[in-house]
N, C-alpha and C positions, 0 to 999 in steps of 0.2 A: 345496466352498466356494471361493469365489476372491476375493480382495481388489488392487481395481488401484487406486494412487496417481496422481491426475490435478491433477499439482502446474503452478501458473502463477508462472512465475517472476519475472515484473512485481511481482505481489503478496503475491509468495514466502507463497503461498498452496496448501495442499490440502485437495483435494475426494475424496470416496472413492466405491468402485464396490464395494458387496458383493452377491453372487449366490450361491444354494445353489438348487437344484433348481429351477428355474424359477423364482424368486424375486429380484428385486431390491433393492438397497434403496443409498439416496445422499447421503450426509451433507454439510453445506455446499456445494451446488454454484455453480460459479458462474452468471453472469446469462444466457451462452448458454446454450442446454442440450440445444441436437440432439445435443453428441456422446454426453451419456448414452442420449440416445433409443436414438441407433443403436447404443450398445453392446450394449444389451440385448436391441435386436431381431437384433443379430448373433449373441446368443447365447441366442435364443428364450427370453428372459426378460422377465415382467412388472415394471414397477417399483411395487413396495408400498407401499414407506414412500420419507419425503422428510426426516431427519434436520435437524434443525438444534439447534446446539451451544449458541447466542444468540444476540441480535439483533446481529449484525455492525455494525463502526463502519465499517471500510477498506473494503468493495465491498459492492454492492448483489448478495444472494443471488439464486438461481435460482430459490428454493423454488416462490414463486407461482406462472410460469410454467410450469415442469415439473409441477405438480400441473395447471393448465388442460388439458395436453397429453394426461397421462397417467392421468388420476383416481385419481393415488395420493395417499396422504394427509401431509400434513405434521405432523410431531410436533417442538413444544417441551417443554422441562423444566416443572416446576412455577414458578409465578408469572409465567408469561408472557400479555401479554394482546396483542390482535390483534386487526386490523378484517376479517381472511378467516379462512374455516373452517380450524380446527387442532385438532388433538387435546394439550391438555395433558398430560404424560405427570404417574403420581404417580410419588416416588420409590422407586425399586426396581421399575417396572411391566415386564415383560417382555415382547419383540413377536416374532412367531416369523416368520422370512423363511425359505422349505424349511426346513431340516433343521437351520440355525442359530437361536439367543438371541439377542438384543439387548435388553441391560437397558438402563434410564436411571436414571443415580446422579447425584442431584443435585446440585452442587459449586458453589456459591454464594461468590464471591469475586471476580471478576473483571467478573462481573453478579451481578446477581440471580437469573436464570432460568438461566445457566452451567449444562449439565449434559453428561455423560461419558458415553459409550456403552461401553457392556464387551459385546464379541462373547464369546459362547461358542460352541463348536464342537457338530456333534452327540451328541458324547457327552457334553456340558454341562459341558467342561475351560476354565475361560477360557482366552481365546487372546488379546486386544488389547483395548486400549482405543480409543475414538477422541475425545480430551482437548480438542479445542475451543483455547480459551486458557486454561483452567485451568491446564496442564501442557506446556508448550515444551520443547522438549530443551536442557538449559543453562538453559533459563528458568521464570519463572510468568508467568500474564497481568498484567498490571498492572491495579491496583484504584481507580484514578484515571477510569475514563473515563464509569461509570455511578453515581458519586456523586449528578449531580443530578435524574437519572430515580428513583432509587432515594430518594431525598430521608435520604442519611445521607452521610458521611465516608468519604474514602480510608483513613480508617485503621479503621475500622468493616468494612469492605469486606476489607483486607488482613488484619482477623481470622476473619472468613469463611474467606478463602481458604486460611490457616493450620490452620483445622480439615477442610476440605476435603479437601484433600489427606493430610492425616496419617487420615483414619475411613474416606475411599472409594478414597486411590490408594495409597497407602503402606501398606495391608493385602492388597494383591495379589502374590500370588507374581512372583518376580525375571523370571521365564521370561517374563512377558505384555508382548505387542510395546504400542508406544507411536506411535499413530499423530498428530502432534500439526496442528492447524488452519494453524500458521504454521513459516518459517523464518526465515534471518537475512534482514535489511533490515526487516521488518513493524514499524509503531511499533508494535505493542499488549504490546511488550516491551522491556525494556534490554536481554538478552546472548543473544540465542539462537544457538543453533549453526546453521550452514551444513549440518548433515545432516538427514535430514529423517523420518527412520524411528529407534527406537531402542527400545528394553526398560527394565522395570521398575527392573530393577538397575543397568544404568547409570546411569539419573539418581541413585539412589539416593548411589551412589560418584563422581558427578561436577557434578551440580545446586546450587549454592546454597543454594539454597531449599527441597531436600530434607534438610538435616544431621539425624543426629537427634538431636544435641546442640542445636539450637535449641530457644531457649521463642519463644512468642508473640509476648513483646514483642520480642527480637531480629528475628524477621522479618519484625513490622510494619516498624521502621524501616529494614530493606533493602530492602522493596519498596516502599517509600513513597518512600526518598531517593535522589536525580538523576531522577527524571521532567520530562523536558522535554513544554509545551505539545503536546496534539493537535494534530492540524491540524484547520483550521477547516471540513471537509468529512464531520468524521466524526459529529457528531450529525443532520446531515442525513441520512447515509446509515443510521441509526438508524432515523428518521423512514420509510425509502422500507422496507426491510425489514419494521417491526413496522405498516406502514394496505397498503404495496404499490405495485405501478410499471406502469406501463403495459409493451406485452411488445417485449424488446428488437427485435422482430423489424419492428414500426412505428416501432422508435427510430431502426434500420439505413435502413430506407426514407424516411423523413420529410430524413433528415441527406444521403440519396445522390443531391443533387442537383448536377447538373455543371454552374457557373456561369460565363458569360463574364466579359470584367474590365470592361464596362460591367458588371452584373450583380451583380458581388462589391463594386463598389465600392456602386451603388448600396444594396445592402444591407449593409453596413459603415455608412454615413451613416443609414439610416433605424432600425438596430436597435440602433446605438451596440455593435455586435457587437466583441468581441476574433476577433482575425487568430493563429491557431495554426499555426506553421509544425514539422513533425516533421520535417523532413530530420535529416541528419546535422549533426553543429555545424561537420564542415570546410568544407560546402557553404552552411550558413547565411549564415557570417563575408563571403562574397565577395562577397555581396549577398541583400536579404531587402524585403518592401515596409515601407514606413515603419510607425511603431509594432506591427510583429507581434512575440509573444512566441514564442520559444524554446524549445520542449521537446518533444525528438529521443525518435524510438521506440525508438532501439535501446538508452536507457536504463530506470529504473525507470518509465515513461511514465506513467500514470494514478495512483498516488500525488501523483507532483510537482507533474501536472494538479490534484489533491485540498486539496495543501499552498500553492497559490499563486496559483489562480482561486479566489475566498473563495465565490462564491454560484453552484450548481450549476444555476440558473436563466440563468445569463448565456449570452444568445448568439453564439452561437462561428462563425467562419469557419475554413476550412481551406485552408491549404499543404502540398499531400504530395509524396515522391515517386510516380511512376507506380504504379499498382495499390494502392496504400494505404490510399486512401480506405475501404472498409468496414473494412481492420481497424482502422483509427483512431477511427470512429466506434464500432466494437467494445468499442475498450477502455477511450472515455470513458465507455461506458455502465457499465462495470463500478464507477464509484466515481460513479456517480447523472450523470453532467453527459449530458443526454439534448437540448439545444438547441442541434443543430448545425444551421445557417441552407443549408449545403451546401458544397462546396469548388473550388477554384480550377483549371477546364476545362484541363488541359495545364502546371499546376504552374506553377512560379516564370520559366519559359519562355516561356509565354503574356504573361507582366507583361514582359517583358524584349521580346520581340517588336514588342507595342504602344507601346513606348517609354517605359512609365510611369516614375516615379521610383522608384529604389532607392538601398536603406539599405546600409554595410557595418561589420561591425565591425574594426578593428584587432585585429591577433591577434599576438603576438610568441611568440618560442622562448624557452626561459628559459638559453638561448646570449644573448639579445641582454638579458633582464632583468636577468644577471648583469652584462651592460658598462654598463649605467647605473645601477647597484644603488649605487653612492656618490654620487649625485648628487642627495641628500637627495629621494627619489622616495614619493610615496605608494599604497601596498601592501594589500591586502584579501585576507583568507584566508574564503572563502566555505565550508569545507568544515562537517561535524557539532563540537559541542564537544569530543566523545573523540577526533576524530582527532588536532582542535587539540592538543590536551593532551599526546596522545604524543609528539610532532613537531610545532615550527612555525618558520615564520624568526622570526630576532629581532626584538624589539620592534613585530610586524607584529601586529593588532587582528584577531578571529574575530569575522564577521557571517555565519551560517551560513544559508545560501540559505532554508533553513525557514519562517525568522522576518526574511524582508530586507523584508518588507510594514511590520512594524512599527518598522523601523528605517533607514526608506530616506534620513533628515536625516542621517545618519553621513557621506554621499558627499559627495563636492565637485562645483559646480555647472561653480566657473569653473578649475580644474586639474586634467591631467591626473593621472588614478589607475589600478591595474592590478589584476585579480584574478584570484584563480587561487582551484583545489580540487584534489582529487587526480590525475585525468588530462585536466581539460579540456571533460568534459559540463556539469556544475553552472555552472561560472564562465561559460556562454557565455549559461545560461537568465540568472543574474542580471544581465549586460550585458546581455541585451536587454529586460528588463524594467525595468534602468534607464535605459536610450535610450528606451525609450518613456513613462520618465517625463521625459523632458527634461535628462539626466546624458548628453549626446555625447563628453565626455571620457578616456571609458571604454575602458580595453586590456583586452583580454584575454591573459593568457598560457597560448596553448596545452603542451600535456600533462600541466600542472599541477604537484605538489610530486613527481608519480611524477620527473619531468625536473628539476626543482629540483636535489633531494637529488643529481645528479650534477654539480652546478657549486660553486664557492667561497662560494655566499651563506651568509654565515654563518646558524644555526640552531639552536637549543635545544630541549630537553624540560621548560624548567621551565616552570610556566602563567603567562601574560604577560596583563596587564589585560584582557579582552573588554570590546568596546562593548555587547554583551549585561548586562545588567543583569536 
């Protein structure tokens, strides 16, 4: 038997590889999916089954296409409904891949259809689960997101999940490994841990949401309270998961079009396309074309994509570095944004060559923030609420990049203002998606509060008014 964890760290997301005897089989994968192809033809194995945990909010699965590929069959839980062939599984049904079990324990809390693979070994010892978002390390899924598919209550939902876990996971000896769907960064959780593999017993003795001193209604109201807004990309990617997507592989082709800047401009004007530039944010600041938005790959890249371009229909132009261009269009595809118009022949180089006009943003050191920091200056803390909270300068407002779409009247039109986040990536996306709404005033302080916290600006831990309401 062999189990390989094929975790993507953009979406602090894993996919799983199980093999036993010539047999495959692949739970959540993501939207590529030649590398499963080739794994298993590297290890002369068929792929059988095509797991899926639930209909995914944050990235559009592989399931459809790896079953075109491979004619293996895709299995949801009980009450899941679909516009492609699937096998609903009942609960407790077992699937035999060589010499291994895979049962499906249905665990309804997080969705509806949420359900848990429990691998057993050949001698029919469980050995792991593979928890979906049911079951996070340090965390539960959050019972908020399929309320209005599901047409009942987050806290209806969080009762689910409360029995869920206490009948089908919390009755499995300590010893069974815990393979879970998400890590830290995923919103489809408030706390999860940064590891990404863990056992029964541990969550047991370190989970929340596993006490077994809770009742019901205790953790209803913990998992119900501080859930912040989804973003606005994730019932779409709902949508492409449970009817289907055309295959990434004409997404790649359609998007890998090398345009000149007559070309890119003209198609800019006729498709009212947004301009995506991925570089790096040092390389952005020095110059960028007029109204393109900001959001560098070497961050959480395609969430941010998900949290701040609202309609995954919109067409999109591209600024890369050298070579970039497929895996960029790559990784839009993985959270549904599949209309890329094609991107910019020789990068930001080419626009500079032809003489076009360029943008740049102001970028200070927070050496230089501190020497005007008395000079009654106006300040934006762009980072998540919980960071705010821990740590913020004083009397300075949290507009947290997430939610800065709905909150963009908060900036000043006609004074300079400066914003920062923790190192410097975050506060570069929201300047330039506020210059391209017409907010030119705008500083950036690079390195963020990581460089702050070494200067005199004063700063506090107590929670200071948020513009967030």
């Amino acid at each position: 038997m062999k189990i390989k964890q094929l975790y993507t760290g953009c979406l602090a997301q894993g996919a799983y590889y199980i093999e036993s005897n010539g047999e495959a089989a692949i739970i959540d994968p993501l939207r590529e999916v030649q590398s499963y192809i080739d794994l298993a033809r590297k290890n002369n194995a068929r792929i059988k089954y095509i797991f899926e945990t639930h209909f995914h909010a944050d990235f559009v699965s592989g399931h459809v296409t790896l079953a075109e590929k491979t004619k293996a069959t895709i299995v949801y839980g009980p009450n899941a409904k679909t516009t492609y062939a699937a096998h609903i599984a009942k609960d407790e049904e077992e699937f035999l891949v060589g010499d291994v079990t895979i049962t499906a324990l249905h665990t309804p809390g997080h969705t509806i259809e949420s359900t848990t693979y429990l691998l057993k070994d050949k001698e029919g010892k469980d050995h792991a689960i593979f928890s979906g978002d049911t079951l996070f390390l340090g965390d539960v899924g959050r019972p908020d997101l399929a309320q209005k598919s599901a047409d009942t209550t987050k806290e209806a939902l969080a009762g689910m999940l409360f029995d869920s876990l206490r009948t089908k996971i919390m009755t499995l000896a300590d010893e069974v490994i815990v393979y879970p769907a998400h890590g830290a960064g995923s919103a489809c959780g408030k706390n999860l841990s940064k590891e990404t593999v863990g056992t029964i017993g541990e969550q047991k003795k370190t989970n929340y949401a596993l006490r077994e001193d809770m009742t019901k209604e205790e953790f209803i109201q913990e998992v119900t309270t501080g859930l912040l807004p989804p973003p606005a990309y994730f019932p779409l990617n709902v949508k492409m998961n449970k009817e289907g997507y055309q295959s990434v592989d004409d997404v790649i082709k359609n998007g890998s079009k090398s345009l000149s800047v007559d070309d890119f401009e003209e198609k800019h004007r006729a498709y009212n396309a947004i301009i995506l530039d991925v570089r790096h944010q040092t390389e952005f600041v020095k110059g960028f074309i007029p109204q393109s938005i900001f959001i560098g790959l070497q961050g959480t890249f395609a969430p941010w994509v998900g949290a701040l371009i609202k309609d995954i229909q919109q067409p999109i132009l591209l600024v890369t570095p050298e070579g970039e261009e497929e895996n960029t269009i790559t990784r839009l595809s993985r959270v549904g944004f599949d209309n890329v118009l094609g991107y910019l022949e020789g990068g930001i180089q080419t626009w500079r060559t032809a003489c076009k006009e360029l943008d740049i943003l102001p970028s200070i050191s927070s050496k230089t923030l501190e020497k005007v920091f008395d000079k009654n200056i106006t300040i934006f803390d762009v980072r998540k609420p919980g960071e705010y909270t821990n740590e913020h300068i004083v009397d300075v407002p949290n507009t947290p990049l997430d939610y800065l779409n709905e909150h963009i009247e908060v900036f000043p039109k006609n004074k300079e203002f400066y914003l920062h986040c923790a190192g410097g990536y975050r506060s570069v996306i929201a300047a330039s998606i506020l210059k391209s709404r017409g907010f030119h005033k705008v500083i950036d302080v690079a390195g963020g509060y990581k460089d702050i916290k070494t200067t005199t600006i004063p700063r506090t831990k107590n929670i200071c008014p948020s513009t967030l309401k």
